[in-house]
C-alpha positions in Angstrom: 0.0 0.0 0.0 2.7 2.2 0.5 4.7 1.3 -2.1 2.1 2.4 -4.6 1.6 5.8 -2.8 5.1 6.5 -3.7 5.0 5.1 -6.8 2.2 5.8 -8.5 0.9 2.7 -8.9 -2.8 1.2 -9.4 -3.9 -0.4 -6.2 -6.7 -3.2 -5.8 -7.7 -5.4 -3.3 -9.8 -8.1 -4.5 -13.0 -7.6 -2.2 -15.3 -7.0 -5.0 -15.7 -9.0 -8.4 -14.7 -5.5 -10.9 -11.8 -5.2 -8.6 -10.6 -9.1 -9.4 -11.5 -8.9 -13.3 -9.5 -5.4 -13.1 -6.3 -7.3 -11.6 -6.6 -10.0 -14.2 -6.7 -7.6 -16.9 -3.7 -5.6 -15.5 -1.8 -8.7 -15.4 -2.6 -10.0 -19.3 -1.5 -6.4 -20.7 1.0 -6.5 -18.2 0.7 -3.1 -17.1 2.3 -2.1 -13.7 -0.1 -2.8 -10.3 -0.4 -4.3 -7.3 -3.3 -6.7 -6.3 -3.6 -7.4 -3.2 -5.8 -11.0 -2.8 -6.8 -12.4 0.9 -7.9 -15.5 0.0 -5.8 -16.7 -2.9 -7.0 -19.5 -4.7 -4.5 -21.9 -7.1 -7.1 -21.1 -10.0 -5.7 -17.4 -9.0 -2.4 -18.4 -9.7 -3.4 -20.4 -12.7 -5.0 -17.4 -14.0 -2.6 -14.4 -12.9 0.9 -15.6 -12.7 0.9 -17.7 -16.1 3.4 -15.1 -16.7 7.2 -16.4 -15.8 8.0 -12.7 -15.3 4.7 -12.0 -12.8 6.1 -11.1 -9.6 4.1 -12.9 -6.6 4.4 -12.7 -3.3 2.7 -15.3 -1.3 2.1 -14.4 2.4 1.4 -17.8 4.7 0.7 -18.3 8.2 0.7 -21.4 10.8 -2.2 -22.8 10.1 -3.1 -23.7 13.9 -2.3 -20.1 14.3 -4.8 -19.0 11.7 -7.4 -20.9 13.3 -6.7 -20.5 16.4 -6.4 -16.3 15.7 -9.7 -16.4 13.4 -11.9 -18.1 16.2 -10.4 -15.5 18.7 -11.7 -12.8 16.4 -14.9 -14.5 15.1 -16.2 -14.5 18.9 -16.0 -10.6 18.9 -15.4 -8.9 15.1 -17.5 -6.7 13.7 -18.7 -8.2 10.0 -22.1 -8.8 8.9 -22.2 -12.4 8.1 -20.9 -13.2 11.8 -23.9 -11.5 13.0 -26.4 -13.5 10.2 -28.7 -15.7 11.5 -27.8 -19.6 9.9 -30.3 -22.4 9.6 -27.4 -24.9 10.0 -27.3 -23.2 13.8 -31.0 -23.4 14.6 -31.0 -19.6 13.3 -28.4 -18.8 15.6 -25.4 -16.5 14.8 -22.0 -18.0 14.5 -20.9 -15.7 17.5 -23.9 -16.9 19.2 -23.1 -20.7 18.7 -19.5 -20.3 19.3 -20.3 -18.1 23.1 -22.8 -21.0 23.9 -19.9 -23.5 23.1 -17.2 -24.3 25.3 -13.7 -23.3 23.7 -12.4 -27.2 23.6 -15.6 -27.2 21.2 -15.7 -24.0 19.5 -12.1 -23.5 18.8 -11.7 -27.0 16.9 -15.0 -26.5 15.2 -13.8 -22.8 13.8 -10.7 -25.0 12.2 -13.2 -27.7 10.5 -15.4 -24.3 9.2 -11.5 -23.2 7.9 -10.8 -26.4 6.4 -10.8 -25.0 2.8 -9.0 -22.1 3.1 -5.8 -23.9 4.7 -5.9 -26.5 2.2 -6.2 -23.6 -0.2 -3.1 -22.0 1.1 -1.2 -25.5 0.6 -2.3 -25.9 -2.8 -0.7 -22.4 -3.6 2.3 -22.8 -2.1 2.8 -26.3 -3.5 1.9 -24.7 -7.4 4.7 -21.4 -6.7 7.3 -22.9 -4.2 9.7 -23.8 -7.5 8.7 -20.4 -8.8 11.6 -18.1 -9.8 9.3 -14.8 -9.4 7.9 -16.3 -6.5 8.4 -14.9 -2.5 7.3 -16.8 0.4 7.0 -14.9 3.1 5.7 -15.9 6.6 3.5 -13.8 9.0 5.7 -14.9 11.7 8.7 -13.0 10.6 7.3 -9.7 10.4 6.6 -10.0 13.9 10.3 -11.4 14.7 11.8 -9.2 12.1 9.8 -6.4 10.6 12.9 -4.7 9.0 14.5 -7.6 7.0 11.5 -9.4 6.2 9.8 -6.2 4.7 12.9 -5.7 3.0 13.4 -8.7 1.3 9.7 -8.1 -0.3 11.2 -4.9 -1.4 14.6 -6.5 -2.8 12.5 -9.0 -4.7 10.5 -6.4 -6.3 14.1 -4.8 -7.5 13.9 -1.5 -5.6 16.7 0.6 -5.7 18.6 -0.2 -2.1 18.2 3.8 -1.1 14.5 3.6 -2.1 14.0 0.4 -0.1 15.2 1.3 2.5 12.9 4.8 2.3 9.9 2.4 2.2 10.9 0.5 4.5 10.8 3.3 6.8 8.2 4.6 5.8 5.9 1.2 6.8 7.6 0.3 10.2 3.9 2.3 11.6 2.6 -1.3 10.7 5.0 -3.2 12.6 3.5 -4.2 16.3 6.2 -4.8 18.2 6.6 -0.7 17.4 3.2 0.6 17.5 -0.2 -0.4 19.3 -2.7 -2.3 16.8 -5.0 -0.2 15.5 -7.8 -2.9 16.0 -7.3 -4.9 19.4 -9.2 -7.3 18.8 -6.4 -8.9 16.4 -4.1 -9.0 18.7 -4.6 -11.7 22.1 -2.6 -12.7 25.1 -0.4 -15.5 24.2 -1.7 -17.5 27.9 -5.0 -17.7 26.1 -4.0 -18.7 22.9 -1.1 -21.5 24.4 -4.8 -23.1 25.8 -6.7 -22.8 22.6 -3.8 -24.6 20.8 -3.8 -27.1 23.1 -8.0 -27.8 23.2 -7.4 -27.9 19.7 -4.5 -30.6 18.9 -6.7 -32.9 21.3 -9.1 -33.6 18.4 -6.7 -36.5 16.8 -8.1 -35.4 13.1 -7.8 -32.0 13.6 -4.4 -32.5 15.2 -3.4 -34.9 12.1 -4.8 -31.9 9.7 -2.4 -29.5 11.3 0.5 -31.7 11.4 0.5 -32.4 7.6 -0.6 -28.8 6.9 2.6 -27.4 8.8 4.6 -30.4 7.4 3.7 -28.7 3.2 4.1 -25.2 4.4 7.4 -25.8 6.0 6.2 -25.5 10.0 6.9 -29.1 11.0 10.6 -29.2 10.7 12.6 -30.8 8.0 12.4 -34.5 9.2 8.3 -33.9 9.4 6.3 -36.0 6.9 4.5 -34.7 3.9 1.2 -36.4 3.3 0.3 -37.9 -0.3 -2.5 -36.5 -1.6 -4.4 -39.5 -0.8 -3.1 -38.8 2.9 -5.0 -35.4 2.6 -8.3 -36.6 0.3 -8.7 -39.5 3.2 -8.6 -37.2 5.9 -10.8 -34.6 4.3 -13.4 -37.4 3.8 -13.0 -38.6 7.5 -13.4 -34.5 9.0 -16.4 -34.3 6.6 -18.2 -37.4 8.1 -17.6 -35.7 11.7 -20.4 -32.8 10.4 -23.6 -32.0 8.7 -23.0 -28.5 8.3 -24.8 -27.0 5.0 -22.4 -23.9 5.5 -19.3 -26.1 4.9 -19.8 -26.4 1.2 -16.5 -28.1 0.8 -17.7 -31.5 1.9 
């Protein structure tokens, strides 16, 4: 965001459909932007990145962190569809269902409604990880390293080093171990979320879909085992059979 301030550069974030058929279009005449997509997809990458010479930079997370962080933020945010009555719920509101819940129920439940997504985020690293004009990054090291890690992003972009290090600068308002959050309710105490991890992993499949999650992504360690995709289908089947959800399309 601020790179395209300074720059002068088209900026979209793919919240609405013109805003995603804009980035697409900006990629096939390969005009200079930035699209910024929260929920990448491989079809996105399929469809945007054909391009050897399309930069990307793929931003992943822990995926018991981002489960564990979007029930935390569920129970209290602010959009409509959390406040939307569901049928699935007996017309309850997910924040309803999830504060009638106990957290050893909720928490694991909130990773099952997430299923997709992290599979998602797998998927895309596994089509760009060989990439040449591809950048991992992890959410984890901004918070360790704010400095180097925005940096690199800026290196791989091939910014000037005296203009890089201007932007990076010029961002450090974003970095939290500097400045407060501007929203506290994305930021908890690390007590509460050390429990929450732990009610989680004691569901054996949820616990099994976080170990070969991390184990793709990189999180296990280097002697952790990747699952087959078999591994993953079978699992996926045996998760679906544990619900009746409407809302969970994916099963």
């Amino acid at each position: 965001r601020v790179a395209c301030k300074y720059l002068g550069v088209p900026r979209l974030k793919e919240a609405h459909a013109t805003n995603r058929t804009q980035c697409t279009s900006y990629f096939k005449d390969k005009l200079p932007n930035v699209c910024i997509v929260e929920h990448v997809s491989a079809r996105d990458v399929r469809t945007w990145v054909r391009h050897p010479a399309v930069p990307f930079i793929h931003a992943v997370r822990d995926p018991l962190e981002m489960c564990i962080s979007a029930y935390q933020y569920h129970l209290t945010g602010a959009e409509p569809w959390l406040t939307q009555p569901l049928r699935d719920l007996n017309g309850s509101t997910l924040q309803q269902y999830y504060t009638a819940l106990r957290p050893d129920q909720a928490a694991p439940f909130e990773c099952k409604r997430m299923m997709f997504e992290l599979i998602e985020t797998t998927l895309v690293y596994n089509a760009t990880r060989k990439r040449t004009k591809t950048l991992t990054v992890r959410l984890e090291d901004f918070a360790s390293n704010y400095d180097s890690t925005t940096r690199r992003m800026f290196d791989f972009l091939g910014t000037k080093d005296f203009f890089a290090e201007y932007l990076v600068n010029a961002t450090r308002e974003y970095d939290l171990s500097r400045e407060a959050a501007a929203d506290p309710r994305h930021v908890s105490s690390r007590y509460e979320k050390d429990r929450l991890r732990m009610l989680v992993m004691r569901d054996p499949l949820i616990s099994l879909l976080m170990t070969y999650l991390r184990a793709i992504l990189g999180y296990g360690g280097i002697a952790q085992h990747e699952p087959t995709s078999g591994e993953l289908c079978q699992l996926v089947q045996d998760i679906c059979a544990t619900t009746n959800f409407g809302f969970m399309h994916w099963c």
